[in-house]
C-alpha positions in Angstrom: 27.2 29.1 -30.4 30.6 30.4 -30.2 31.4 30.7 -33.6 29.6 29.2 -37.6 30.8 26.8 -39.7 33.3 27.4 -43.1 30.5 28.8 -45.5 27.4 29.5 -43.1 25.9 32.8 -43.7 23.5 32.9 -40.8 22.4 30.9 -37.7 18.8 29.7 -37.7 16.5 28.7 -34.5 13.9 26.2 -34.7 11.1 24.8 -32.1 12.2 21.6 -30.5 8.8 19.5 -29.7 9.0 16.9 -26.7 6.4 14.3 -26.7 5.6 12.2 -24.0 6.3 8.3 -24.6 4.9 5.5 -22.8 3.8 6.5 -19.2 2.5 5.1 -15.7 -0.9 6.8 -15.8 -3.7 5.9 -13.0 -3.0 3.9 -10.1 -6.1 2.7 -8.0 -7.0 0.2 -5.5 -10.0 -1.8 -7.3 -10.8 -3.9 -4.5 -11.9 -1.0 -2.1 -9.9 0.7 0.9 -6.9 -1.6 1.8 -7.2 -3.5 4.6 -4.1 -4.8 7.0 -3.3 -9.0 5.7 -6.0 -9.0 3.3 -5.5 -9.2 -0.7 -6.1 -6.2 -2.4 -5.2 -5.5 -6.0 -3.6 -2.7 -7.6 -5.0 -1.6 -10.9 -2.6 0.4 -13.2 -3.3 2.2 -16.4 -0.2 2.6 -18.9 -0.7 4.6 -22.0 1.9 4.3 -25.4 1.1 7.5 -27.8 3.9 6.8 -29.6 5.0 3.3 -29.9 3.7 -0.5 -29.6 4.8 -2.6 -26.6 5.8 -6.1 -26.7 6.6 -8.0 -23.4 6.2 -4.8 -21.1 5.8 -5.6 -17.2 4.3 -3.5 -13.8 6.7 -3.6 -11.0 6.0 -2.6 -7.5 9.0 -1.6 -5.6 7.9 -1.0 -1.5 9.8 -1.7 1.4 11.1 -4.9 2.3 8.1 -6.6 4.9 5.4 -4.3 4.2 3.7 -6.3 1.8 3.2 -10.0 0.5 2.1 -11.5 -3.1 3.7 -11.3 -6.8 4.9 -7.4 -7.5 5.3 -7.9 -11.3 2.9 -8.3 -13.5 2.9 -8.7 -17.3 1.0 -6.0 -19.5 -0.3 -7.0 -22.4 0.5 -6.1 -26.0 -0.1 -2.3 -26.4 0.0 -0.9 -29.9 0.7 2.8 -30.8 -1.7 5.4 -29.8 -3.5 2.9 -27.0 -3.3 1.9 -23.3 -3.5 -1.0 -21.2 -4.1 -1.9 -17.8 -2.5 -4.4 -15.5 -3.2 -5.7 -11.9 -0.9 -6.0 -9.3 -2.2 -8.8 -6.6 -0.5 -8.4 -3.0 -1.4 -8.3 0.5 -0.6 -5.3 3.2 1.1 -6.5 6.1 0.9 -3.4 8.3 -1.4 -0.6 8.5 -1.0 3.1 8.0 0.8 4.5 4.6 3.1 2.2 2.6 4.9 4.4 0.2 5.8 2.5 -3.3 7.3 3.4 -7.1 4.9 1.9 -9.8 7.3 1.3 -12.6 6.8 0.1 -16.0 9.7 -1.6 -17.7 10.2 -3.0 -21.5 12.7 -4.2 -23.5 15.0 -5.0 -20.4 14.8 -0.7 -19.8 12.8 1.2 -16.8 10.6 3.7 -19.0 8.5 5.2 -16.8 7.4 5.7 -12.9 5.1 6.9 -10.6 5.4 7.6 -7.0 2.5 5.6 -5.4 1.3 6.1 -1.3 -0.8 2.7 -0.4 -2.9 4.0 2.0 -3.9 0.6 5.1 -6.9 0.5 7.4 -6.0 -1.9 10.5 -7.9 -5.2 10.8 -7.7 -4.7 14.3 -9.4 -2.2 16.1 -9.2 -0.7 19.5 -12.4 1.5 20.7 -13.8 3.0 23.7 -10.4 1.9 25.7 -10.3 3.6 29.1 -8.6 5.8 30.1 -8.0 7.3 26.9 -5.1 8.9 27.9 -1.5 8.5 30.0 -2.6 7.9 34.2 -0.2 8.9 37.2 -0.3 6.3 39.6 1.4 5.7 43.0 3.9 2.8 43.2 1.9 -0.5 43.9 -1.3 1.0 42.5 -3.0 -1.6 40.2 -4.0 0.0 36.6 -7.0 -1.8 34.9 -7.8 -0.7 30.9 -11.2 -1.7 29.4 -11.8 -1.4 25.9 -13.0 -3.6 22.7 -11.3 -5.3 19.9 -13.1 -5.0 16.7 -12.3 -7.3 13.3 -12.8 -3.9 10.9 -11.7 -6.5 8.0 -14.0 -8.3 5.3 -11.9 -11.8 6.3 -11.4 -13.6 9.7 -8.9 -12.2 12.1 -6.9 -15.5 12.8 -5.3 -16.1 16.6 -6.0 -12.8 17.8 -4.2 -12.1 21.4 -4.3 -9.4 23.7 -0.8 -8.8 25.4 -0.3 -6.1 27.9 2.6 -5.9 30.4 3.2 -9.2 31.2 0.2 -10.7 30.8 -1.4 -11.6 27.8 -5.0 -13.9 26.7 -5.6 -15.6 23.2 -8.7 -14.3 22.6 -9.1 -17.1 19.4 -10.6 -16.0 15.7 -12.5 -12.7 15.4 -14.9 -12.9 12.3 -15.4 -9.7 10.7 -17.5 -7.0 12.7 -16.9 -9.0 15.8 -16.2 -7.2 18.5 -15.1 -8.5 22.2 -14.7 -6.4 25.2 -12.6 -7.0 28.1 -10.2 -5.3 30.9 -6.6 -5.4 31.4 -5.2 -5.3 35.1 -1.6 -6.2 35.9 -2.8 -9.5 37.5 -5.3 -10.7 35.4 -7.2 -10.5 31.9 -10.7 -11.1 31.1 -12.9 -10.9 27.7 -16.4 -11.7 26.7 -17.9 -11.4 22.9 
């Protein structure tokens, strides 16, 4: 305050009181652990203390390729002092972390939103491959790697192939918990279930 008005005796301070308004609350996967190329849905909760929403929609926003299905999804109506949840319906295309921004828009505006990690198993599994590790060889040493493919998924693995320097097998269509072992060797590539 650098200086009062004509005819103010005094300056007064009051408490200014900040509310939150509508918000991104939970985000939680309600089909289980994600799981590389298999739907999973996204369930969001959205709370309004202060105001009813009309028309509002979810949007996922993730890098481009990491994910397949709709990424907007309406809410519906949500009057004053309530909450409402929506499901967002995609598919992970890779496995690991996919990091994303839950945001909730209304009224053609971007009111809230939430930082969101999507956290993928792999459909595909490699275990008890041999060696485990990086091997020295001599030049014109042949280099065989044993190990098993497992489908970790709840859904058929589809046209699964093994590649490996230049060779490579179709190993065909891995239901889930299947598991097929094999070995690898520069000049040739066998499997068994």
């Amino acid at each position: 305050v650098h200086r009062l008005a004509p005819g103010a005796v005094a300056v007064a301070t009051h408490e200014i009181e900040t509310y939150y308004g509508a918000t991104v609350g939970s985000v939680t996967v309600s089909t289980g652990t994600p799981v590389q190329s298999e739907p999973c849905k996204l369930r969001v909760h959205v709370v309004s203390p202060d105001v009813a929403l009309q028309g509002a929609v979810l949007r996922l926003v993730v890098p481009g390729g990491s994910v397949q299905g709709e990424q907007e999804t309406a809410l519906p109506a949500i009057e004053r002092g309530s909450g409402a949840t929506g499901e967002i319906a995609i598919t992970p295309l890779h496995a690991g972390p996919i990091p994303a921004l839950v945001e909730l828009h209304a009224g053609g505006h971007l009111i809230d939103r939430r930082p969101y990690t999507l956290r993928v198993r792999p459909k595909l599994v490699l275990k008890e491959v041999f060696p485990a590790g990086t091997v020295a060889v001599a030049p014109g040493q042949r280099v065989t790697v044993k190990g098993t493919v497992v489908n970790a998924g709840s859904q058929p693995a589809i046209g699964v192939e093994v590649r490996w320097m230049e060779q490579s097998v179709l190993l065909g269509d891995l239901t889930p918990g299947t598991a097929l072992t094999g070995q690898l060797r520069q000049d040739q590539l066998k499997w068994r279930r």
